[in-house]
N, C-alpha and C positions, 0 to 999 in steps of 0.2 A: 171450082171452089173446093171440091171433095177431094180434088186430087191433092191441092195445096197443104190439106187436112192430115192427108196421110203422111204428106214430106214432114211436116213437124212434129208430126208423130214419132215418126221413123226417126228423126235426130234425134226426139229427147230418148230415144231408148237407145240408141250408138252411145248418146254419151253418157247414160246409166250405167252402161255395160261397161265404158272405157274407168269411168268412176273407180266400179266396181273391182275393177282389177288393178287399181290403184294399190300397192303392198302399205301392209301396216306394222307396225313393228313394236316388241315389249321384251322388257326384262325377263328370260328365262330362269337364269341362276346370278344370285349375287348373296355371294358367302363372305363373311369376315372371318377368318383364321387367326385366331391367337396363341400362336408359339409361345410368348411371354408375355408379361404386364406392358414393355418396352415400346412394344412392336404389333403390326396388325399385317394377314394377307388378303386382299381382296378377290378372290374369285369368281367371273363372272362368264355368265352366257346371252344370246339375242336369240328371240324367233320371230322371222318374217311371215309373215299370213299374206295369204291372195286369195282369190276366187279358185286356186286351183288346188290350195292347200298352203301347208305350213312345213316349214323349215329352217334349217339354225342360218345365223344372218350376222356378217361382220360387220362392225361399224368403223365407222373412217376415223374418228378418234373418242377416246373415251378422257373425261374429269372427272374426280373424285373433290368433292373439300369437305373436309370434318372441321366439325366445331367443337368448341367446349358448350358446358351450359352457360355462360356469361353468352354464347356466339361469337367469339375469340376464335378465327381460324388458327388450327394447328398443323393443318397440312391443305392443299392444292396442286393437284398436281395427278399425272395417265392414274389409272385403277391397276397397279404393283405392286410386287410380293416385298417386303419386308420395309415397310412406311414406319419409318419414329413415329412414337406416343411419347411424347414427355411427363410419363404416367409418376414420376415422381415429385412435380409440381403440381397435379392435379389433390382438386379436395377429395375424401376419402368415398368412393362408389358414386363417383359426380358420372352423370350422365353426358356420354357422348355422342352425337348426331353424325352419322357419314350419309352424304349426299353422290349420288351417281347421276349422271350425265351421259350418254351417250350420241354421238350425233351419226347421221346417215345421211344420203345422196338429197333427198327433199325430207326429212323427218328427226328429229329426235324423242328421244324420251328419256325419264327419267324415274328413281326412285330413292327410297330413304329406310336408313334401317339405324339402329342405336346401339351401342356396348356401354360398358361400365367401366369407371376406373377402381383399379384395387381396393377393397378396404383396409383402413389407416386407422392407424394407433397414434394419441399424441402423447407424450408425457414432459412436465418440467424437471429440470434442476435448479435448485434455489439455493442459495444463501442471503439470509435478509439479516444483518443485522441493524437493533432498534430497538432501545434507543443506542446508539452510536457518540458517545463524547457529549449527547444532553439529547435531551428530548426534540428539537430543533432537528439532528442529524439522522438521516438514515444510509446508510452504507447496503446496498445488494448487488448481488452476481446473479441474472436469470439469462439460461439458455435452454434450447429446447432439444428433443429426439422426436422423430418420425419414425415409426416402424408400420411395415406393411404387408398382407400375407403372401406367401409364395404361391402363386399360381398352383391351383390345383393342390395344396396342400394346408393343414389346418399351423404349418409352422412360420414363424417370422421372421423377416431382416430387417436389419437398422438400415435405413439410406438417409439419414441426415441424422449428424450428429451433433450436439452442444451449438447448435443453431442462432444467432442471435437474427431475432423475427422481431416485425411489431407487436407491442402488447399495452396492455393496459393495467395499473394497477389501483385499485379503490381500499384504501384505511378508511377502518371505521375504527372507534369507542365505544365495546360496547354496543354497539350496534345502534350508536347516537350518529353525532358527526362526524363528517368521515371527509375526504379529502382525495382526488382521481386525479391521475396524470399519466402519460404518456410517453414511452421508450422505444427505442430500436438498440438500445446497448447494451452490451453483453454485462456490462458491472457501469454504478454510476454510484456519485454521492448526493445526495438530495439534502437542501438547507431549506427546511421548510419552512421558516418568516419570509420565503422572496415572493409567496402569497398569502392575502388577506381570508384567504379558505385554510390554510396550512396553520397560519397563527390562530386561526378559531382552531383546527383541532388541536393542536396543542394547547391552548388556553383550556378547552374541554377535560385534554388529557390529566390535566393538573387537576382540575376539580375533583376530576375521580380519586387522581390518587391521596387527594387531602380527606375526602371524606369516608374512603372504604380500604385504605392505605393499598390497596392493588387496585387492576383496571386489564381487560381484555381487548388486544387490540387485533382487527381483522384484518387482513390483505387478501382482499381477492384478485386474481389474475388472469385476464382473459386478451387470449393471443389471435391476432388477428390474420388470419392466414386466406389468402386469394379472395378475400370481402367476406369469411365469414369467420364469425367467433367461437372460438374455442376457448371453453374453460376447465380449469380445474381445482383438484382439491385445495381448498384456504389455506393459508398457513397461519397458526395462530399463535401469538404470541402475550403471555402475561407478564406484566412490568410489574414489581414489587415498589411501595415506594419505603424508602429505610427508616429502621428504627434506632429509638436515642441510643439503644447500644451500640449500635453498628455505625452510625456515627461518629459514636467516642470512637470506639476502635478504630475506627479508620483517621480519622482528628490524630490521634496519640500514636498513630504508625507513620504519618506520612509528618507530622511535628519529629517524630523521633528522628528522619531519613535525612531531614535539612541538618537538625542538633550535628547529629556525626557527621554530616559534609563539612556544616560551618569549623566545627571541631580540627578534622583533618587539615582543612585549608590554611586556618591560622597558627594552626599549633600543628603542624607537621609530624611531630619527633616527640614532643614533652607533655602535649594534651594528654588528660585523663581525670579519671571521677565525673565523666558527663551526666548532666541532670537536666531535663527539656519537662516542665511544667507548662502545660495548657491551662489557658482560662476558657473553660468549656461551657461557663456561662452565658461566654460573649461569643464562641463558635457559631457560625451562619453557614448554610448549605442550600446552594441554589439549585431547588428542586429541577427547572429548565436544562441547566448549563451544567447539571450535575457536578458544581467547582465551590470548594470549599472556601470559607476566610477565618483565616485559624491564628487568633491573639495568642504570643509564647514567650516564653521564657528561657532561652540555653546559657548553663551555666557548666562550666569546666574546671579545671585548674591547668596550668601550666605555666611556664618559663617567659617572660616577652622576650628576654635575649638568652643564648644557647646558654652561657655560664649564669646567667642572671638569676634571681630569687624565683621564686615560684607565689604565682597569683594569682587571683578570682577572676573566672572570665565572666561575663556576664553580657550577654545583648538579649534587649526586649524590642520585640516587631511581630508586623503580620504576616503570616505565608498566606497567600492565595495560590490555587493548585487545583489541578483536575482531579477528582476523586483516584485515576488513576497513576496520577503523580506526573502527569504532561503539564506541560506551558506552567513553571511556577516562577513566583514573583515573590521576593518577601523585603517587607519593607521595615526596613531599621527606625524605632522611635526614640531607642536611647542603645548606646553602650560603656561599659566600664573604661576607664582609659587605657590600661593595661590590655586591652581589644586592639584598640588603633594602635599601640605599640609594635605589639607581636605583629600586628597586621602586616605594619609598614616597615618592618624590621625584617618579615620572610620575603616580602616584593624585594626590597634592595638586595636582599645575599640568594634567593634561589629564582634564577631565572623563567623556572618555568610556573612562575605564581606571577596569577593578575595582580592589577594594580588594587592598589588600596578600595578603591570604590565598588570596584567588580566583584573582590572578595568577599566585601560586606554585604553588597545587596543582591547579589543574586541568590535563584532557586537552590531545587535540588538539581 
């Protein structure tokens, strides 16, 4: 029984001892090397342990995978000197995780170490204009720059330029209602009645400018880049809204533009003495659509035929017109008969004059 005692004895210490000299294995060296923001080297070393001692130890193959911080692998693949970083996609000092792996005959091990990606500069370029052809329209061009610093130096490069990224833009009034929508285009035109949020700011817009005749409007802009938001400086823009003088003036400039078109057209050669009287009582300006309707009066002299007498021109109608003088319309309510003469007298002998109806009722 004592003998049996000491057999099992005797085994479990052969195979303590066999245990024991079982080799164990760790990470000695594992370096990242950053030549450039671009690029990374991995450097590493093994040490095997025994009961007899320790020494360097190759392993039958090694894995690396770096992640981003979303954990977005960016590379897998042996532990090799000059591995891409696509360090110019990355957010600015976004933390990166390299994983090591090494495997042996019965063992592996592993370990984990992190760098950083460059820091990053963001800036826009903007062009907004708004209001644009009425309070309805806005017209902008946003594209962005990336700058990032050079490795080991406090100086910068551009690596993207005039960008078109997603982003975000929010109008406010004031700092009332305000109005957010969403882009990936480098230039767009926005018609804001095609929502029931856009028609409230605008409707908002209007109050303001009726009651304090300007109004500040905000655009803020926040670009969304790899899931996070970037913002920056507002741009801010104040709408004027016009007064009765600048109204006539503009009423009595853009009445004057049609007078000498009209003039030109029918009376080629003999028009002269032009006189364009606005009824500027009955002048309407639509604050929205920024487009004038403007009751008038053109009165000339000249010729209805080349040898003929000389005679009072006279048409009365409404121009309707963009304050800037686009898309106009003017509608004839009466003219002098000596009008439709001349009119239809230059259609027949110069061919390069519209017909009698086009002459009369078109724009500038």
């Amino acid at each position: 029984m004592l003998k049996n005692l000491f057999i099992v004895l005797g085994l479990l210490v052969v195979t303590s001892f066999i245990f024991s000299c079982k080799p164990t294995y760790e990470v000695d060296t594992f370096e990242i090397i950053r030549p450039g923001w671009d690029m990374i080297n991995i450097n590493t070393s093994y040490k095997k342990s025994t009961t007899f001692g320790e020494e360097f130890s190759y392993p039958k193959s090694e894995k690396v995978i770096i992640r981003d911080s979303r954990s977005q692998i960016l590379y897998e693949g042996p532990a090799i000197s000059n591995i891409a970083i696509p360090d110019k996609e990355l957010l600015s000092e976004e933390k990166i995780s390299v994983r090591l792996i090494a495997f042996f005959d019965d063992a592996q091990v592993s370990s984990e170490k992190h760098f950083f990606a460059s820091p990053k500069r963001f800036t826009m370029n903007h062009n907004v204009k708004y209001p644009n052809g009425g309070l309805n329209h806005l017209d902008y061009e946003i594209n962005f720059n990336i700058y990032r610093k050079k490795i080991n130096s406090t100086e910068e490069e551009k690596i993207l330029s005039g960008a078109a990224l997603p982003f975000n833009i929010n109008m406010s009034v004031n700092g009332g209602s305000n109005i957010s929508f969403a882009s990936d285009r480098r230039r767009d035109r926005m018609d804001l009645r095609r929502s029931s949020a856009g028609s409230q700011f605008v409707s908002s817009l209007v109050s303001e400018l009726e009651k304090n005749n300007k109004a500040d409007v905000h655009f803020a802009v926040e670009m969304d880049y790899r899931g996070r938001k970037i913002k920056f400086q507002p741009i801010e823009k104040t709408i004027q809204n016009k007064s009765d003088s600048e109204k006539r003036m503009e009423a009595e400039r853009l009445a004057g533009q049609l007078g000498a078109q009209k003039m030109n057209s029918i009376s080629p050669n003999t028009g002269n003495s032009l006189q364009v009287v606005v009824d500027h009582i009955n002048v309407e300006y639509d604050l929205i659509e920024h487009r004038y309707s403007i009751p008038m009066e053109i009165q000339w002299r000249a010729r209805t035929w080349i040898a003929g007498p000389t005679s009072d021109m006279i048409i009365r109608g409404t121009l309707n017109v963009n304050e800037d003088g686009s898309n106009p319309a003017f509608d004839i309510d009466w003219h002098s008969p000596a009008v439709g003469q001349a009119a239809q007298n230059n259609s027949v002998f110069n061919s390069s004059m519209k017909v009698l109806e086009n002459v009369l009722q078109s724009g500038l």
